[in-house]
N, C-alpha and C positions, 0 to 999 in steps of 0.2 A: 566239872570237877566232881571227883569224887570223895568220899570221906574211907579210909581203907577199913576199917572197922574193928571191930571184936579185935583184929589178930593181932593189931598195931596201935603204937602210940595216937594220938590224935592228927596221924600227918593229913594235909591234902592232897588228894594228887589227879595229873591228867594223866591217861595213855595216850603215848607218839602213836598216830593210827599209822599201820603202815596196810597196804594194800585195800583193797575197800571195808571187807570183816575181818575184825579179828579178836580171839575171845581169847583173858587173861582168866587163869585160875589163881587167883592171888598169892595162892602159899604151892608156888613150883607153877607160874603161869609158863606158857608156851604159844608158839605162833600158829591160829590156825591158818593155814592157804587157802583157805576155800577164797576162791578170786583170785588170788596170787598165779602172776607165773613162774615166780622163782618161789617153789618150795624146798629149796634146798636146806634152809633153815627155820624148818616145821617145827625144829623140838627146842629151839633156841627160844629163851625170855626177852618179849619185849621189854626195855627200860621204861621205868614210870616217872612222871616228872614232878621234879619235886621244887619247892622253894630252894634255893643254893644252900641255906645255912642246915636244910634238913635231910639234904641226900646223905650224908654221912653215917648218920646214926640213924636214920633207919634201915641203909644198909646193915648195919653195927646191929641193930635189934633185932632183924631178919636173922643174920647168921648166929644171934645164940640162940633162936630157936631150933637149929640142924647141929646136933655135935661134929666140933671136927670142922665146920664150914669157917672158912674168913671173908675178910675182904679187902678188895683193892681196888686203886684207882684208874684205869685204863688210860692210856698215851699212844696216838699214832693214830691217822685215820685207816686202817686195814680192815677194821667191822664196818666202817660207813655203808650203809645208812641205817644199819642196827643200833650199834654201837659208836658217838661219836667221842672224841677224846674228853675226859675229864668225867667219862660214864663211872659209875661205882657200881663194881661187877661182886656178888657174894661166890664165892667156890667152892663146893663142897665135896673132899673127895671118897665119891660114889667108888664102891667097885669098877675096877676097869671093865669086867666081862657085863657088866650091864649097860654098855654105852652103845649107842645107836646113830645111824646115819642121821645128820640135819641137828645134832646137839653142837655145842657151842662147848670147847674143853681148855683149859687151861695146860699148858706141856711146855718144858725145855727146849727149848733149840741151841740147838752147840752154834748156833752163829747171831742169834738174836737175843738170848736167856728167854724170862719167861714170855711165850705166848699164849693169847686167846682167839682160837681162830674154830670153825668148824669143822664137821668131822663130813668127808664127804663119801667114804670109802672102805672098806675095810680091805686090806690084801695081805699075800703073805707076810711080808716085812712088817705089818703097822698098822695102822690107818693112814687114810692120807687126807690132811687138812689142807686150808686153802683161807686166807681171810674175804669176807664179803667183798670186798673191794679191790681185788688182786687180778691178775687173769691167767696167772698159772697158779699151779698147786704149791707146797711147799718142798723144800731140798729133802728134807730129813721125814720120815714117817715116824707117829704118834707111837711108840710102844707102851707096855708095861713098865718099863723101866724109866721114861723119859713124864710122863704121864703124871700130872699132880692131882687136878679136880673137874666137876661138871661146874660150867655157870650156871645155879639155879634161880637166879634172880639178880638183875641191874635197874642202878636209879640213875637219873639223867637229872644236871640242875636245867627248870625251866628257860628258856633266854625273856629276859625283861620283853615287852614291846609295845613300843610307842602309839602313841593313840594322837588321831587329829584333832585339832583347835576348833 
């Protein structure tokens, strides 16, 4: 456990280790791959975990430090095993023209409303996003027009767990 520091309230928090390293900057952390072999979601924020009653609001505290940024609660498992449902995702929307393969964005779908999926691509039409846990891309490509924000930081409530007698 760590203590988040200077930036944040007094929360606790673990990092979900995913892969063997991986190093958070705590104000706009991102995944490093070094070990990984899926680095496709290099520039995506791991979730930090939190007590349940304190994911909320330090989401909430995060996003007024970024003007413009909000946040929300995430549903579905399509990020698994970045993002699992009931993750609190901050969004902040960044200029479009500065977004990069391997970020994690928030956009419209005319057939699902908002999603949070990756950005795997850039092409003529769009980008083409894909969620972690999918095995094809998505119908519709990410434009300027459809396009809301970057995910710059998600909290995950910890799961309780049981200890032997």
């Amino acid at each position: 456990m760590r203590s988040i520091g200077r930036h944040f309230p007094p929360y606790t928090v673990k990092v979900i280790p995913v892969c063997s390293l991986v190093l958070i900057a705590l104000l706009g952390g991102t995944v490093t791959p070094d070990g990984c072999t899926n680095s496709y979601v290099a520039l995506s924020p791991v979730a930090l975990l939190l007590p349940p009653d304190q994911v909320k609001s330090a989401a909430q505290y995060y996003a007024e430090l970024r003007p413009g940024a909000f946040v929300l609660t995430g549903e579905g498992n399509g990020m698994m095993p970045l993002y699992s449902a009931g993750t609190v995702i901050v969004v902040d929307p960044v200029p479009y023209r500065t977004l990069q393969e391997g970020m994690t964005v928030l956009f419209l779908s005319p057939h699902d409303g908002r999603v949070a999926h990756y950005l795997v691509r850039e092409s003529p039409g769009g980008w083409i996003t894909v969620g972690v846990n999918q095995s094809r891309d998505d119908d519709t490509p990410m434009t300027s027009d459809n396009y809301i924000g970057q995910v710059v930081m998600a909290f995950a409530p910890e799961k309780a767990t049981s200890h032997p007698n």
